[in-house]
TIVEXVO-986594 format. One record per residue (C-alpha): residue in one letter; residue number from 1; x negated, y, z negated. Coordinates in steps of 0.001 Angstrom, whole numbers, plus 500000, padded with zeros to 6 digits. Each point is the difference from the previous one (the first is absolute). Layout:
<recs>
code/pos/east/north/up
A/NUM/X/Y/Z
...
</recs>
This chain:
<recs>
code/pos/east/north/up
X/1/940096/922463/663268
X/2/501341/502066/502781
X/3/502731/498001/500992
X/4/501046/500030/496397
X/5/500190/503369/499735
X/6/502048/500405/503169
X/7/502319/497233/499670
X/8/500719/501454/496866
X/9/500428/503306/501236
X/10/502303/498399/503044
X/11/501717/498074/496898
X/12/500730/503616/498031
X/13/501118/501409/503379
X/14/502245/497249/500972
X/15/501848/500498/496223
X/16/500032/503640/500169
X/17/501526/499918/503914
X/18/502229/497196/498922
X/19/501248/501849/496263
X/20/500925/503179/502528
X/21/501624/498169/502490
X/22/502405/498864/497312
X/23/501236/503281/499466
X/24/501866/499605/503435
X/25/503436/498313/500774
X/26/499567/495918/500778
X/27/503320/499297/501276
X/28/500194/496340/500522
X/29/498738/497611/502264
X/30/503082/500154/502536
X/31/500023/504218/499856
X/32/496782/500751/499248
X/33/498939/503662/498772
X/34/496935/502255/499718
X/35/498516/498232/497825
X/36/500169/496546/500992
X/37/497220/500232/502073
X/38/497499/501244/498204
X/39/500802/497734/496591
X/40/499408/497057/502403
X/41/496759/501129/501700
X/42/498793/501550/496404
X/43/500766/496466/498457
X/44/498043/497985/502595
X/45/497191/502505/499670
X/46/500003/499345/496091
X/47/499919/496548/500870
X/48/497113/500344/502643
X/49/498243/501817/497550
X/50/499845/498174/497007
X/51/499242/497058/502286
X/52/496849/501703/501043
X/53/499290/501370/496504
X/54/500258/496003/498745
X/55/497568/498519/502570
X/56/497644/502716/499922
X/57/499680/499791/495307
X/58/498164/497320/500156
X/59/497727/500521/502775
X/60/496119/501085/498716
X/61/499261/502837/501357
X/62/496998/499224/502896
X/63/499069/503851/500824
X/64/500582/499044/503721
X/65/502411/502154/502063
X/66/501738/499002/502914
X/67/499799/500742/503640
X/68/502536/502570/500608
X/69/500635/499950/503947
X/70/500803/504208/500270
X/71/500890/500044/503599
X/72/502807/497514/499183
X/73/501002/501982/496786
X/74/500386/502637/501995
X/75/501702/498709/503193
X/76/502440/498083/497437
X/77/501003/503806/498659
X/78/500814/501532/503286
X/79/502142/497118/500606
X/80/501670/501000/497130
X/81/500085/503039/500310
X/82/501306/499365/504007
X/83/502804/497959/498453
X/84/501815/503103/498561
X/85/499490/501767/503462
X/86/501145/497259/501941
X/87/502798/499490/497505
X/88/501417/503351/500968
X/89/499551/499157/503508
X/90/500864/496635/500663
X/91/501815/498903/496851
X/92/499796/497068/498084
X/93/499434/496948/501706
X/94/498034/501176/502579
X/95/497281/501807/497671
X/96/499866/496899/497491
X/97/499760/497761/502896
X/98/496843/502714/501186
X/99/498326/500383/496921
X/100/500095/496303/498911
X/101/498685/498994/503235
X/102/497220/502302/499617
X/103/499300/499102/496616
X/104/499661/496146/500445
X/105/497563/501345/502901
X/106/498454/501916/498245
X/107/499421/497350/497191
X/108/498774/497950/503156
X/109/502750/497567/499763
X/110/499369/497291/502939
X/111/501995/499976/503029
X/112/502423/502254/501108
X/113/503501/497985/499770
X/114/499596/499275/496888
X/115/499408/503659/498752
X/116/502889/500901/502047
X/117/502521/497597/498893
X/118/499538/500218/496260
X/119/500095/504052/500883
X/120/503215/499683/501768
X/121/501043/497545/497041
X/122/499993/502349/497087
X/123/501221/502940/501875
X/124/502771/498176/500881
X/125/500418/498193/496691
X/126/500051/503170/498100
X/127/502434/501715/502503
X/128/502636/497080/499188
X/129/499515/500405/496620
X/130/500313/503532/499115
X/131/502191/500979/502951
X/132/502282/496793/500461
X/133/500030/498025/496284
X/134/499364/503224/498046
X/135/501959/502823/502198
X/136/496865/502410/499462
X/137/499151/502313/502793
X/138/496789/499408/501345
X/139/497674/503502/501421
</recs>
């Protein structure tokens, strides 16, 4: 019943973010604006969420609650919360390539080349994409 209730609420949020985010200026797809951004993200979170909210309707409720691991919960904030200070410090590539690293350890992803190169793939992937296809600048 619990994940009902807050994949519903992450459902309403993901509208209301998405519905506000429309009040900015898209642009297009080859000069993007403010708002192009967040329409995309709040579409794929509408789109994550009713996923969730579909899987999780039919699903009797069992009264059992998960394991929550807090120490990871928490160590997977301040990585977060590190990528905005490492943003201003570094820039771009070098905190996503940081952070992601950290978070695949963190999610105790096997191995350390592997981590590493799929880190150093979207960093870079993303940096072509808004910077060279797109013309954005990048923090």
């Amino acid at each position: 019943m619990a994940e009902r209730l807050l994949s519903v609420f992450f459902l309403a949020i993901s509208i209301g973010y998405t519905y506000y985010a429309g009040n900015l200026s898209f642009g297009s797809f080859m000069a993007p604006k403010a708002g192009f951004l967040p329409l995309l993200t709040g579409g794929i979170a509408i789109c994550l969420a009713l996923t969730i909210v579909m899987r999780s309707w039919p699903v009797k409720a069992t009264g059992k609650t998960g394991n929550v691991n807090w120490r990871k919960l928490i160590f997977i904030i301040i990585g977060i919360v590190a990528y905005i200070i490492i943003m201003q410090l570094a820039g771009y590539l070098a905190a996503t390539f940081i952070i992601l690293f950290y978070l695949l350890k963190m999610a105790e992803t096997p191995g350390w080349l592997a981590p590493g190169l799929f880190s150093a793939g979207i960093a870079l992937s993303f940096y072509f994409i808004f910077e060279k296809f797109l013309g954005s600048k990048l923090p």
